[in-house]
mmCIF file of the C-alpha atoms, coordinates in Angstrom:
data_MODEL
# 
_entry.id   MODEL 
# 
loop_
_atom_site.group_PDB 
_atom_site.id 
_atom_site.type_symbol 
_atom_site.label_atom_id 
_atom_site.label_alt_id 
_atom_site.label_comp_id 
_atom_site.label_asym_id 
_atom_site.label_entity_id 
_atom_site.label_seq_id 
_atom_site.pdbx_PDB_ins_code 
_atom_site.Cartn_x 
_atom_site.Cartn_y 
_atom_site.Cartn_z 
_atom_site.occupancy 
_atom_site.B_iso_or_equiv 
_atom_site.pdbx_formal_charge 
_atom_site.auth_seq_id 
_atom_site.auth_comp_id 
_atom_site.auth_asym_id 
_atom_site.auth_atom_id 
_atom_site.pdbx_PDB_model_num 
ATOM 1  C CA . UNK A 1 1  ? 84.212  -241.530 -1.248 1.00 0.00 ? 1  UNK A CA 1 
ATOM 2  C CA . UNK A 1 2  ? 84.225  -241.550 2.964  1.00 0.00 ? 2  UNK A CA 1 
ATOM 3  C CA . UNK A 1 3  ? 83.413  -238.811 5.409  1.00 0.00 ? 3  UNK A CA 1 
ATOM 4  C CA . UNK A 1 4  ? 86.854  -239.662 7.474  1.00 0.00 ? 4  UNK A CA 1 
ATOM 5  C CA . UNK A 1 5  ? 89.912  -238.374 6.969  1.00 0.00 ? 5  UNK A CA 1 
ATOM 6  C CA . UNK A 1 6  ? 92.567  -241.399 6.468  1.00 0.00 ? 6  UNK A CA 1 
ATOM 7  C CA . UNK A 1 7  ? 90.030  -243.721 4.627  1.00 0.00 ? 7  UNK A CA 1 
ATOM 8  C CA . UNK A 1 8  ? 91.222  -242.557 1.127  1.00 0.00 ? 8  UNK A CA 1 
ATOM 9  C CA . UNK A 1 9  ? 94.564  -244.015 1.643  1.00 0.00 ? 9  UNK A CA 1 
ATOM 10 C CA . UNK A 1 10 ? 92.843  -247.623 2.454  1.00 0.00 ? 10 UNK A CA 1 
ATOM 11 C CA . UNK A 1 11 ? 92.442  -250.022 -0.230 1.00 0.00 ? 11 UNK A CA 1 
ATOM 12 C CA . UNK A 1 12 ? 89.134  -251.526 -0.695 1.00 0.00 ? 12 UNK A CA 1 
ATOM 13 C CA . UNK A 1 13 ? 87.939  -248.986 1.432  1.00 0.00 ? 13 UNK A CA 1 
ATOM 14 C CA . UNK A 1 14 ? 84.078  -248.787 -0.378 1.00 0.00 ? 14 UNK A CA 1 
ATOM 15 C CA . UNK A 1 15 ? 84.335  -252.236 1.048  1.00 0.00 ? 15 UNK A CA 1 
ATOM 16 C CA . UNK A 1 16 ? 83.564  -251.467 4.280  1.00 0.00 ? 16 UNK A CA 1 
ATOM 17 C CA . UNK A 1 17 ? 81.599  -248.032 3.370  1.00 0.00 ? 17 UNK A CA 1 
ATOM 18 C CA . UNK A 1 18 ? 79.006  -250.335 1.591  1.00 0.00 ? 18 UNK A CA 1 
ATOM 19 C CA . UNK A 1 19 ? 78.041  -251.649 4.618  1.00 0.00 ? 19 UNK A CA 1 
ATOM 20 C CA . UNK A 1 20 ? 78.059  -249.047 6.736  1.00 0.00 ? 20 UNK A CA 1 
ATOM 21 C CA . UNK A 1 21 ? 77.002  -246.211 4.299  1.00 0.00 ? 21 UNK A CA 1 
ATOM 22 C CA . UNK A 1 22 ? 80.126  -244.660 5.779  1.00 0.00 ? 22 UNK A CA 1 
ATOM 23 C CA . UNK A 1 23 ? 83.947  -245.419 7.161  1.00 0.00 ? 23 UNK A CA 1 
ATOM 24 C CA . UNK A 1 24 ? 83.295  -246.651 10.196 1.00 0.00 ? 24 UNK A CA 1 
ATOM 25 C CA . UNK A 1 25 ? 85.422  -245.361 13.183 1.00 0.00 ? 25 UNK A CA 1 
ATOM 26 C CA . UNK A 1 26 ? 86.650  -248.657 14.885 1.00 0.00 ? 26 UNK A CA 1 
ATOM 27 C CA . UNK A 1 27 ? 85.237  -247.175 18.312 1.00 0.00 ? 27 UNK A CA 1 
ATOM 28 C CA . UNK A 1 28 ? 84.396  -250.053 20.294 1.00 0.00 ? 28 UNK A CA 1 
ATOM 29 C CA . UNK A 1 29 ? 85.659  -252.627 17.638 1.00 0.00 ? 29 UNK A CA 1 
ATOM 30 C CA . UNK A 1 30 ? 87.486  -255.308 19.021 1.00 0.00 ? 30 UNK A CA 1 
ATOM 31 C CA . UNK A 1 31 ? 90.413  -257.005 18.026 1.00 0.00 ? 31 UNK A CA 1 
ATOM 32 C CA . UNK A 1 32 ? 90.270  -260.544 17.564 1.00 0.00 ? 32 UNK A CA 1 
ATOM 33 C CA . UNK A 1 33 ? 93.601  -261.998 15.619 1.00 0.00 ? 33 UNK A CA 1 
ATOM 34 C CA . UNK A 1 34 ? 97.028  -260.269 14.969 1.00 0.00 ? 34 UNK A CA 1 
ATOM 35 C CA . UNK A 1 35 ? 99.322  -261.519 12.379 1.00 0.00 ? 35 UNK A CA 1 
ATOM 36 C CA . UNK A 1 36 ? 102.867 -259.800 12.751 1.00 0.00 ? 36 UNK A CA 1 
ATOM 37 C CA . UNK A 1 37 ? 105.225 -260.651 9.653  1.00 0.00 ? 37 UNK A CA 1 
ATOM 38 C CA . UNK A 1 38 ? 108.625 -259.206 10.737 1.00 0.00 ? 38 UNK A CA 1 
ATOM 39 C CA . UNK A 1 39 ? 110.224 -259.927 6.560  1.00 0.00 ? 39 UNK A CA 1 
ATOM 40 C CA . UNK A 1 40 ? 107.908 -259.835 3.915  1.00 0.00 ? 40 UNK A CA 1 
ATOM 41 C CA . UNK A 1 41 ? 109.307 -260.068 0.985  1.00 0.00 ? 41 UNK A CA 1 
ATOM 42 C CA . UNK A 1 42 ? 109.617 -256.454 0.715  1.00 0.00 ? 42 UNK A CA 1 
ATOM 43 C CA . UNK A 1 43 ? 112.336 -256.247 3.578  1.00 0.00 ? 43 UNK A CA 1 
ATOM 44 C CA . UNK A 1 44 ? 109.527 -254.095 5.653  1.00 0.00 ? 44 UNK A CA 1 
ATOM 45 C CA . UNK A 1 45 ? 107.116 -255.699 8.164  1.00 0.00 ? 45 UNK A CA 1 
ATOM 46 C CA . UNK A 1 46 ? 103.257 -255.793 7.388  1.00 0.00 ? 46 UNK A CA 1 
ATOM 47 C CA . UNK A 1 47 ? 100.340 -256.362 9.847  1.00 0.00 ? 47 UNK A CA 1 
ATOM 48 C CA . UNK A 1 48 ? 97.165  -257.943 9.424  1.00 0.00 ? 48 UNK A CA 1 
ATOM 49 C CA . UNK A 1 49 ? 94.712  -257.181 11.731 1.00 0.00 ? 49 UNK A CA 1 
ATOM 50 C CA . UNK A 1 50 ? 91.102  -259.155 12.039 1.00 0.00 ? 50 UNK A CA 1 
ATOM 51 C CA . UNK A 1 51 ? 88.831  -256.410 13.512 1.00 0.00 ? 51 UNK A CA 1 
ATOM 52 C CA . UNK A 1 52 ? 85.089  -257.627 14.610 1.00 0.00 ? 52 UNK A CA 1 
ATOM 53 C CA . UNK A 1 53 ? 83.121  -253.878 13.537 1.00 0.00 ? 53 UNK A CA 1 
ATOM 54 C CA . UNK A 1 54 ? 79.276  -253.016 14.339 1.00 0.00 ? 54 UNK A CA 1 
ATOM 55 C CA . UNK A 1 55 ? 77.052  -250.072 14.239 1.00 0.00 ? 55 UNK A CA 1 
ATOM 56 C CA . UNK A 1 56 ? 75.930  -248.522 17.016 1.00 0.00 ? 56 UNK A CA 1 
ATOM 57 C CA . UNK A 1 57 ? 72.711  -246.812 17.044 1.00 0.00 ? 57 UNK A CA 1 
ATOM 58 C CA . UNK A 1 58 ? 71.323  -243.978 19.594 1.00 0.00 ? 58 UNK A CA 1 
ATOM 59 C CA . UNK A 1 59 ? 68.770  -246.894 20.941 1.00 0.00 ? 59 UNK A CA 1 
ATOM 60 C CA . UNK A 1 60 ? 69.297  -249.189 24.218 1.00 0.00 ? 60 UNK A CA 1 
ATOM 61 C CA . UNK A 1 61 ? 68.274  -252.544 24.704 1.00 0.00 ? 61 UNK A CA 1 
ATOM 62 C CA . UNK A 1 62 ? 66.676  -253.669 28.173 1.00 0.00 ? 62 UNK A CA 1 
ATOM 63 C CA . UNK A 1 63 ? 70.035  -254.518 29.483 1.00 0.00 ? 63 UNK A CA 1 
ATOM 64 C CA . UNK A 1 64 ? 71.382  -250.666 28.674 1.00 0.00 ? 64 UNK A CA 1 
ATOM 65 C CA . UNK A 1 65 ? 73.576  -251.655 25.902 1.00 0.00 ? 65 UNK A CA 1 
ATOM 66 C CA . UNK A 1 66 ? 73.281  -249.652 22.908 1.00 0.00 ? 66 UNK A CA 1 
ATOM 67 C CA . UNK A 1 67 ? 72.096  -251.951 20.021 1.00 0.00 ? 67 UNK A CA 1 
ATOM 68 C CA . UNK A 1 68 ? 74.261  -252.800 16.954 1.00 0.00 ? 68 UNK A CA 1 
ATOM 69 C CA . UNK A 1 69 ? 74.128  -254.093 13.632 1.00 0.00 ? 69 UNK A CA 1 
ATOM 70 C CA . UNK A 1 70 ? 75.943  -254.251 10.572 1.00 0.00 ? 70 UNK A CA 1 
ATOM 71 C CA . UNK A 1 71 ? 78.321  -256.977 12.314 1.00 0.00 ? 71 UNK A CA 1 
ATOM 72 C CA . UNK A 1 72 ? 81.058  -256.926 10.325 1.00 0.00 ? 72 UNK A CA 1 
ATOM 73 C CA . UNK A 1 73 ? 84.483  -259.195 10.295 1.00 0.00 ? 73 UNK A CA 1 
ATOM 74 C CA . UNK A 1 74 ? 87.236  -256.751 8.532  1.00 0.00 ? 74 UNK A CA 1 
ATOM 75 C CA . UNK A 1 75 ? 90.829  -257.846 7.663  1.00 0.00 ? 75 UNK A CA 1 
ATOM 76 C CA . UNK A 1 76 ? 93.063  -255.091 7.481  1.00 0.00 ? 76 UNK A CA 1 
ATOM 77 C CA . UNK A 1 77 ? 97.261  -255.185 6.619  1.00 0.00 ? 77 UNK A CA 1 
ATOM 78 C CA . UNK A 1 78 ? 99.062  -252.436 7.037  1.00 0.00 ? 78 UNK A CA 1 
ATOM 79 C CA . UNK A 1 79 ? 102.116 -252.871 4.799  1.00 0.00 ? 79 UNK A CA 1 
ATOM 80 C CA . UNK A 1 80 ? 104.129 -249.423 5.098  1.00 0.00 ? 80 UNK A CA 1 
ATOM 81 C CA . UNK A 1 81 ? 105.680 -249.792 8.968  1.00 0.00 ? 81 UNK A CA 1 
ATOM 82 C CA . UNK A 1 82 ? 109.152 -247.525 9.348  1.00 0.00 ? 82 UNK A CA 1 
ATOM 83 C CA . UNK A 1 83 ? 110.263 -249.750 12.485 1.00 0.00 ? 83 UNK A CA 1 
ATOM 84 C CA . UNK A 1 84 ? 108.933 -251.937 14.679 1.00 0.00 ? 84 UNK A CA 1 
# 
C-alpha cells in the first residue's frame, strides 16, 4: 500500500497516498493546530494534529526555494498515547 514503514498502521492512509502517489514524509510540513484531549472517553488521551503537507520537487524557483505542490491540509489523531 505505502513505501514507508509506519504508514500501514494509519487509518485512511491511501488518503493521503492518493495525492501524493506515496506516504509522504512530513519533512518540512508544518504544524498549524493542536488539539490535546487529556479524557476521551476511553480513559487514554488522543491528539489531533492539523498538518499543512506539500511536495517538494528537485526544481528551484527564482527566489531558491524548491517548488511544491500537492498542498495538502491533513488531520491526523493519534489515539493510543501510554502517558502524557
Amino acid at each position: 500500500m505505502t513505501d514507508h514503514v509506519g504508514a500501514e498502521v494509519v487509518q485512511d492512509a491511501q488518503r493521503l497516498v492518493s495525492v501524493f502517489g506515496h506516504w509522504p514524509d512530513f519533512h518540512d510540513s508544518e504544524i498549524l493546530a493542536m488539539r490535546l484531549d487529556r479524557h476521551r472517553r476511553s480513559g487514554r488521551p488522543s491528539l489531533e494534529i492539523d498538518v499543512h503537507v506539500c511536495s517538494h520537487g528537485s526544481a528551484v524557483d527564482e527566489r531558491g526555494f524548491y517548488e511544491q505542490s500537492n498542498h495538502t491540509l491533513a488531520s491526523l489523531r493519534f489515539d493510543r498515547i501510554g502517558e502524557l
